[in-house]
LUMMIRO-868527 format. One line per 4 residues: number of its first residue (from 1); their letters; for each residue x, y, z of N, C-alpha, C, CB. Coordinates in nm, 4 decimals, padded with zeros to 6 digits. Glycine has a CB too. Example, Ala and Ser with C-alpha at 12.3 -4.5 7.8 and 13.67 -1.06 7.14 Angstrom:
<recs>
1) as) 01.3190 -00.5690 00.7800 01.2300 -00.4500 00.7800 01.3200 -00.3300 00.7800 01.1308 -00.4473 00.9046; 01.2850 -00.2250 00.7080 01.3670 -00.1060 00.7140 01.2900 00.0030 00.7870 01.4084 -00.0598 00.5725
</recs>
This chain:
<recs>
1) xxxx) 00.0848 -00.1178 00.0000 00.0000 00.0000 00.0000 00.0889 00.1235 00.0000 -00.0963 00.0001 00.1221; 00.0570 00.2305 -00.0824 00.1217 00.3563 -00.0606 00.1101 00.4236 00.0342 00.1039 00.4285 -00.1334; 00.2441 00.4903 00.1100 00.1488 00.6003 00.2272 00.0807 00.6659 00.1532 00.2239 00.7149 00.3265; 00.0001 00.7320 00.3052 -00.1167 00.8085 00.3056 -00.0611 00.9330 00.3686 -00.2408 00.7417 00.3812
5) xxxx) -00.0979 01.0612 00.3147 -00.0884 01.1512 00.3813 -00.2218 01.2576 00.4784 -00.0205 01.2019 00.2908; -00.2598 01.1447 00.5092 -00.3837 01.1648 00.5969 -00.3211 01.1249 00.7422 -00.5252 01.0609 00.5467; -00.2981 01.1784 00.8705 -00.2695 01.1386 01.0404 -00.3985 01.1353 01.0982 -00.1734 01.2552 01.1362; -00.3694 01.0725 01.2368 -00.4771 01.0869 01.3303 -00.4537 01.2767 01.3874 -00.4522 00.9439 01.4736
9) xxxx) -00.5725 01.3183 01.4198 -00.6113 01.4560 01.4350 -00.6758 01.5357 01.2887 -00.4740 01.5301 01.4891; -00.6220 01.4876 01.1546 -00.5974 01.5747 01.1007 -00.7988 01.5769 01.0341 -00.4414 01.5502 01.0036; -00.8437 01.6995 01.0344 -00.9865 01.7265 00.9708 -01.0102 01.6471 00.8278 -01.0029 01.8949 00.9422; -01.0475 01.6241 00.7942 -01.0826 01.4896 00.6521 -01.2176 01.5703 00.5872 -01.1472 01.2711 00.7288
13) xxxx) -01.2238 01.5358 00.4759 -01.3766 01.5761 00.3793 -01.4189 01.4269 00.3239 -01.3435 01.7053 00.2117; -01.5463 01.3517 00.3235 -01.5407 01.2602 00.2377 -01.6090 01.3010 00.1015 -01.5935 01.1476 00.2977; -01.5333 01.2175 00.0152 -01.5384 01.2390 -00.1546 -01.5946 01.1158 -00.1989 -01.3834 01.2636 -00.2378; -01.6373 01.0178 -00.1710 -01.7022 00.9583 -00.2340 -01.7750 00.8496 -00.1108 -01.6170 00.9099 -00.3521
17) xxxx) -01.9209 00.8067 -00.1716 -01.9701 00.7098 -00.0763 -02.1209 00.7918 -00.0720 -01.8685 00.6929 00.0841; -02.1762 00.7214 00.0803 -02.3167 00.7685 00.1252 -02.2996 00.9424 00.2079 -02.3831 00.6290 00.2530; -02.2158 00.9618 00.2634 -02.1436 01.0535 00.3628 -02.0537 01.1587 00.3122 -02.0632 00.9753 00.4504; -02.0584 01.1559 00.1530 -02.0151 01.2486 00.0764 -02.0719 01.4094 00.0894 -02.0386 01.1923 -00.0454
21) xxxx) -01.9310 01.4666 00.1083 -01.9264 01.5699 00.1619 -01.9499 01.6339 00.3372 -01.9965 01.6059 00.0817; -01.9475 01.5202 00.3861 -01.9275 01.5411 00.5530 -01.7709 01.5459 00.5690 -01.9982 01.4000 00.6577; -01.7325 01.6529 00.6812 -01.6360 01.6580 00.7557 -01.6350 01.5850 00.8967 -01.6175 01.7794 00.7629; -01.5170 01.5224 00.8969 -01.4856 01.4948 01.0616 -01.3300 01.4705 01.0917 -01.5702 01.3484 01.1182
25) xxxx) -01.3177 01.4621 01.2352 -01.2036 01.4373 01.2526 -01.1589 01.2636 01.2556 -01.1799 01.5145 01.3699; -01.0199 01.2949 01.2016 -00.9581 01.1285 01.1855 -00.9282 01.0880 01.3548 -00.7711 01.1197 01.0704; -00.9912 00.9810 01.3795 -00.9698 00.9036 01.5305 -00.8472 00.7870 01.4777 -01.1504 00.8083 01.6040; -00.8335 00.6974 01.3552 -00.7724 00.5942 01.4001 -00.7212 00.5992 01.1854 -00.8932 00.4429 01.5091
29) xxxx) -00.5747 00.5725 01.1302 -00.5361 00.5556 01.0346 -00.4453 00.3824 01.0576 -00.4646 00.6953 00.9978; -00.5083 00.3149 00.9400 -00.4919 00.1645 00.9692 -00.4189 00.1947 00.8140 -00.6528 00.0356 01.0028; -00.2843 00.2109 00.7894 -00.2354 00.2300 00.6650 -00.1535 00.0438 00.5813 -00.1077 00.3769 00.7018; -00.1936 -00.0689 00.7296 -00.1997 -00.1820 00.6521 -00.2784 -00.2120 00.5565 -00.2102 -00.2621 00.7105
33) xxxx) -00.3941 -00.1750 00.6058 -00.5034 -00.2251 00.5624 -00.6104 -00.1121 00.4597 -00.5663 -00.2763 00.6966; -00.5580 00.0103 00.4588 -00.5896 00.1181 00.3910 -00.7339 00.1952 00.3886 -00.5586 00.0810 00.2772; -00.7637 00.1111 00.5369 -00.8616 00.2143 00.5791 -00.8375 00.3082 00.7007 -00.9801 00.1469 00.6053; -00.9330 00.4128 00.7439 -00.9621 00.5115 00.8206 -01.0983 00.5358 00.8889 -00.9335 00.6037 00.7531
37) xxxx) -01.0629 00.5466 01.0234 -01.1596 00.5724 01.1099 -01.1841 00.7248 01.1267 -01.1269 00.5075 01.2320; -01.3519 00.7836 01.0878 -01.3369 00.9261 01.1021 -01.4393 00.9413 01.2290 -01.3771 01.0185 00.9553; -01.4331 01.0398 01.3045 -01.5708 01.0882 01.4199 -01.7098 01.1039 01.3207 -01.5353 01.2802 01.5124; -01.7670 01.0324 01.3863 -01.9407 01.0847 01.3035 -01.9532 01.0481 01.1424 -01.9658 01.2913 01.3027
41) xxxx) -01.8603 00.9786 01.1144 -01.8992 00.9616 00.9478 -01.9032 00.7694 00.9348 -01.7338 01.0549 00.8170; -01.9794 00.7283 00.8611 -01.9625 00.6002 00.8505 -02.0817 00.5360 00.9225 -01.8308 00.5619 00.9009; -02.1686 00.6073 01.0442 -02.2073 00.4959 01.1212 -02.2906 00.3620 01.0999 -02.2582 00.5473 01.2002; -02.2967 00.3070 01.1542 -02.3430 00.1635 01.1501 -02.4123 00.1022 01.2863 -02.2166 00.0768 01.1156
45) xxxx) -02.4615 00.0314 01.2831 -02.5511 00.0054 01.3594 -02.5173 -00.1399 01.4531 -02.6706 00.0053 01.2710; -02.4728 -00.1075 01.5817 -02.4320 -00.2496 01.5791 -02.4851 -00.3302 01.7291 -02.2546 -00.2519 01.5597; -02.5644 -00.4548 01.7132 -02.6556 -00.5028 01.8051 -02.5006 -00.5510 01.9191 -02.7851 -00.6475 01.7267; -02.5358 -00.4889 02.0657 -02.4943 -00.5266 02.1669 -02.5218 -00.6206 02.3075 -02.4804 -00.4469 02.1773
49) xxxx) -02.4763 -00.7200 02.3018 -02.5021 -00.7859 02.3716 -02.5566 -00.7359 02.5682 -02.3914 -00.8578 02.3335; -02.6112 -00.8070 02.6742 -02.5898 -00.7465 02.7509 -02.4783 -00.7855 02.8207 -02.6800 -00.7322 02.8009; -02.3736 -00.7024 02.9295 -02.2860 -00.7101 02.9769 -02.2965 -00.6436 03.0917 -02.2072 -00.6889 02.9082; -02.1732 -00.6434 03.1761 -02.1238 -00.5812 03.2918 -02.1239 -00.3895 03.2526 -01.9522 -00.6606 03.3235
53) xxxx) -02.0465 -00.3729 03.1440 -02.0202 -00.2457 03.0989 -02.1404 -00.1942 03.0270 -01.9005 -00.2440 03.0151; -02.2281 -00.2509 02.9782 -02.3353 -00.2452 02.8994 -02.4407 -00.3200 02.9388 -02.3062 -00.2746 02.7830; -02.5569 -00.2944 03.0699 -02.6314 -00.3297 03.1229 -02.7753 -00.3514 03.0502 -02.6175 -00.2621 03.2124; -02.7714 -00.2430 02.9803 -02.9452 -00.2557 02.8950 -02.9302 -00.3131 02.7517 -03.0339 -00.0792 02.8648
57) xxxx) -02.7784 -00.3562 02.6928 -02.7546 -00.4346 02.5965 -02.8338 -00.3212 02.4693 -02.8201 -00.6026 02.6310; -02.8775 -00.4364 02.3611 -02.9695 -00.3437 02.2974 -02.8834 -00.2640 02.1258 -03.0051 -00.2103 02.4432; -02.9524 -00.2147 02.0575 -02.8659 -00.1700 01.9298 -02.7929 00.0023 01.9548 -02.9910 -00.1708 01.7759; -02.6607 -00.0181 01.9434 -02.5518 00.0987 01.9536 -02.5294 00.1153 01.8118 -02.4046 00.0647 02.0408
61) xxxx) -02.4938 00.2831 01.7881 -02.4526 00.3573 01.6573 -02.2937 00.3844 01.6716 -02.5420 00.5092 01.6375; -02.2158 00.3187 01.5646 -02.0568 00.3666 01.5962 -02.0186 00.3503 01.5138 -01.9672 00.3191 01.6845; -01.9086 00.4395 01.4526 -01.7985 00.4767 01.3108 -01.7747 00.2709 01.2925 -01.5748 00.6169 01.3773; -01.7794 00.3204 01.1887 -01.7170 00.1974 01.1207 -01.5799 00.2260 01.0227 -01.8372 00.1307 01.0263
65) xxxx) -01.4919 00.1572 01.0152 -01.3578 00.2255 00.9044 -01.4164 00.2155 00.7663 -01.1886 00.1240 00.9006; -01.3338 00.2780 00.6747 -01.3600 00.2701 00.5516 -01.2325 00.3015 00.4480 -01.4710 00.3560 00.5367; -01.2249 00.2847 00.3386 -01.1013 00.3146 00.2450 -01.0579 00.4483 00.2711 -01.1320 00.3019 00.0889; -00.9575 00.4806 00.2815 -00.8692 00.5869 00.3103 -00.8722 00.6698 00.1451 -00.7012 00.5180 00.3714
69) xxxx) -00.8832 00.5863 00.0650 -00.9227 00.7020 -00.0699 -01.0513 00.7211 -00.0943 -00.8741 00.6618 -00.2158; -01.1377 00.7159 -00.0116 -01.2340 00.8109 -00.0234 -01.2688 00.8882 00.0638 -01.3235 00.7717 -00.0532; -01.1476 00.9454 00.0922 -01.1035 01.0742 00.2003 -01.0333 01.2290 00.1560 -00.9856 01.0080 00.2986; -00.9955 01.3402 00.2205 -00.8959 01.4005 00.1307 -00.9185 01.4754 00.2650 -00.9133 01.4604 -00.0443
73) xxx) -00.7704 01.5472 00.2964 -00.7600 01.6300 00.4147 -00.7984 01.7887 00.3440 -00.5897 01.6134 00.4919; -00.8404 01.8265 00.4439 -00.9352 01.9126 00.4613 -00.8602 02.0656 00.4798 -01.0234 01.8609 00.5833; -00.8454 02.1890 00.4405 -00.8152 02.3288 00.4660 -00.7838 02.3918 00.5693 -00.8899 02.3875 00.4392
</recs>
């Protein structure tokens, strides 16, 4: 994979997908695997079991990664 010149902190725009044209900030750059985790873009829906940490169990909303080229840092 080529680097990326995208870091964690840095503001992102997405350019292609469902979420096209949202800004957020980069939380997590996985440049093995050539995706990127952004705040608030991506979410997904994901059924939680119940637990100790998670008492009422039940369906949670949270970033999911996605391809790092359909990203572009931001101004």
């Amino acid at each position: 994979m080529s680097k990326a010149n995208i870091k964690k902190g840095d503001t992102v725009t997405v350019i292609s997908g469902d979420d096209k044209g949202k800004t957020g900030k980069v939380l997590l750059v996985s440049p093995e695997s050539g995706r990127v985790l952004v705040e608030g873009i991506n979410l997904v829906k994901k059924h939680m079991q119940k637990s100790e940490e998670n008492p009422q169990g039940g369906v949670v909303e949270r970033e999911a990664p996605f391809a790092i080229s359909n990203v572009k840092v931001s101004v």
